[in-house]
C-alpha positions in Angstrom: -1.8 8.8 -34.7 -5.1 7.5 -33.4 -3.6 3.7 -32.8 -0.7 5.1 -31.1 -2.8 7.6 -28.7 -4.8 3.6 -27.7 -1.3 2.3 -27.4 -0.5 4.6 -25.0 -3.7 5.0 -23.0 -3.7 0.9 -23.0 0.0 1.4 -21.6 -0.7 3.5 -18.7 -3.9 1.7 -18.1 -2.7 -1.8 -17.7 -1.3 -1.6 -14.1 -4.2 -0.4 -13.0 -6.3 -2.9 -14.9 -4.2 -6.0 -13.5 -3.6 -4.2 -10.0 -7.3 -3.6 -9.5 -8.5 -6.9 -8.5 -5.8 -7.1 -6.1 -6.3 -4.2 -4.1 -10.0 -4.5 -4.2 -9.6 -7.9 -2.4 -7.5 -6.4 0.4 -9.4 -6.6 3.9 -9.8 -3.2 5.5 -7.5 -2.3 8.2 -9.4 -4.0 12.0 -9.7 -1.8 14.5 -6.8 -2.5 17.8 -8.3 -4.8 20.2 -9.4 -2.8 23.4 -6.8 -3.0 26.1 -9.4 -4.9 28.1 -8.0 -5.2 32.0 -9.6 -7.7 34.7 -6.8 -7.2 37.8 -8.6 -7.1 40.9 -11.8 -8.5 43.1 -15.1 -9.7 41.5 -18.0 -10.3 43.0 -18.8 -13.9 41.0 -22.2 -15.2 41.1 -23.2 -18.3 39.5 -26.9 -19.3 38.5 -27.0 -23.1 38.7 -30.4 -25.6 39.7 -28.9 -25.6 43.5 -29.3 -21.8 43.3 -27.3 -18.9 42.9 -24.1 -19.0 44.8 -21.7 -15.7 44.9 -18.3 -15.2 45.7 -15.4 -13.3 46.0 -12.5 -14.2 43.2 -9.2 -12.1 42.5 -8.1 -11.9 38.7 -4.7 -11.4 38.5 -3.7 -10.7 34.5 -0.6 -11.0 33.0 -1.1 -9.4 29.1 -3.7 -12.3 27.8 -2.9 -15.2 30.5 -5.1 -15.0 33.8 -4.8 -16.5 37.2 -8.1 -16.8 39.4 -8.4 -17.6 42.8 -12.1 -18.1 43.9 -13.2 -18.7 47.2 -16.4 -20.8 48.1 -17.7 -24.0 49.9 -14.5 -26.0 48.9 -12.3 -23.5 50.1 -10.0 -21.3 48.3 -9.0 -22.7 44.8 -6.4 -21.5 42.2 -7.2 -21.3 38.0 -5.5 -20.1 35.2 -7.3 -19.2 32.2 -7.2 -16.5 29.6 -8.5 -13.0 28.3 -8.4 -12.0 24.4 -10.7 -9.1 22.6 -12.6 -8.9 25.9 -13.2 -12.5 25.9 -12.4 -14.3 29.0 -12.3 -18.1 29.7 -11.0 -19.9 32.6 -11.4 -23.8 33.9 -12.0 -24.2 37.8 -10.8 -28.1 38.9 -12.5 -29.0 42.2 -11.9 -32.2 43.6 -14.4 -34.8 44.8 -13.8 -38.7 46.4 -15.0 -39.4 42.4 -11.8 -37.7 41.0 -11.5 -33.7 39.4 -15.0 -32.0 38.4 -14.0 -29.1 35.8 -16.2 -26.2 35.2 -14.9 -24.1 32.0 -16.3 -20.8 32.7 -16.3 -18.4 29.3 -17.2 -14.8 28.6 -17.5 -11.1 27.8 -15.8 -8.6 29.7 -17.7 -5.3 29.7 -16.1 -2.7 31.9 -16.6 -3.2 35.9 -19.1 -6.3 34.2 -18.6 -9.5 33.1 -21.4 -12.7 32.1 -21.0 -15.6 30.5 -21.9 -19.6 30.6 -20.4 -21.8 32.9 -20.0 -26.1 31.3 -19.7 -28.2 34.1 -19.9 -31.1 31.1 -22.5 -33.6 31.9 -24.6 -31.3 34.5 -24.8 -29.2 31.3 -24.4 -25.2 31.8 -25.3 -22.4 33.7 -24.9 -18.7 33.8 -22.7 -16.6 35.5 -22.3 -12.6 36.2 -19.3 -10.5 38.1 -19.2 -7.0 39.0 -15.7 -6.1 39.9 -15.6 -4.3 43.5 -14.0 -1.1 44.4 
């Protein structure tokens, strides 16, 4: 009686036995990305060795794809760029009589806030804030 009172615990044991390892490497459930929304007019300011030159740009979103137009000494200049999990990263092409100077601008959205680094490749980096305006 006693062997078949192991036989049945061992039979109603061994899914859980083999299972176990599997569910205990399942990832717990991630938390929805924030609907994170950037439409509107920033006030841009960016910190570079020349000083810190602000202006106005309009973020236009489209679910995670971005278009930017940004207004400064060049004039008014159009970029597309992208926003995921309140990251937001966009490249600015301005160009010069020695061909197209890229700046890749990438950050955090935080609210009416956003800050980040700016790479403007071999002038190295420099940091950038935006307050959007009501």
């Amino acid at each position: 009686m006693r062997h078949y009172c192991r036989l049945f615990a061992l039979v109603l044991l061994l899914p859980l036995i083999v299972a176990g390892p599997a569910f205990a490497r399942q990832d717990p459930p991630k938390e929805p990305a924030k609907d994170v929304k950037v439409d509107g007019v920033w006030s841009l300011t960016v910190s570079s060795p020349m000083g810190e030159q602000t202006n106005d740009s309009i973020f236009k979103q489209d679910g995670e794809k971005l278009k930017i137009t940004m207004t400064g000494p060049q004039g008014t200049l159009d970029c597309e760029g992208t926003i995921k999990d309140g990251i937001v990263e966009w490249v600015l092409a301005i160009d010069t009589p020695n061909g197209t100077f890229s700046i890749v601008f990438k950050g955090k959205v935080e609210g009416d806030k956003m800050s980040g680094e700016a790479g403007m490749g071999e002038f190295g980096t420099a940091g950038w804030s935006a307050v959007r305006k009501k």
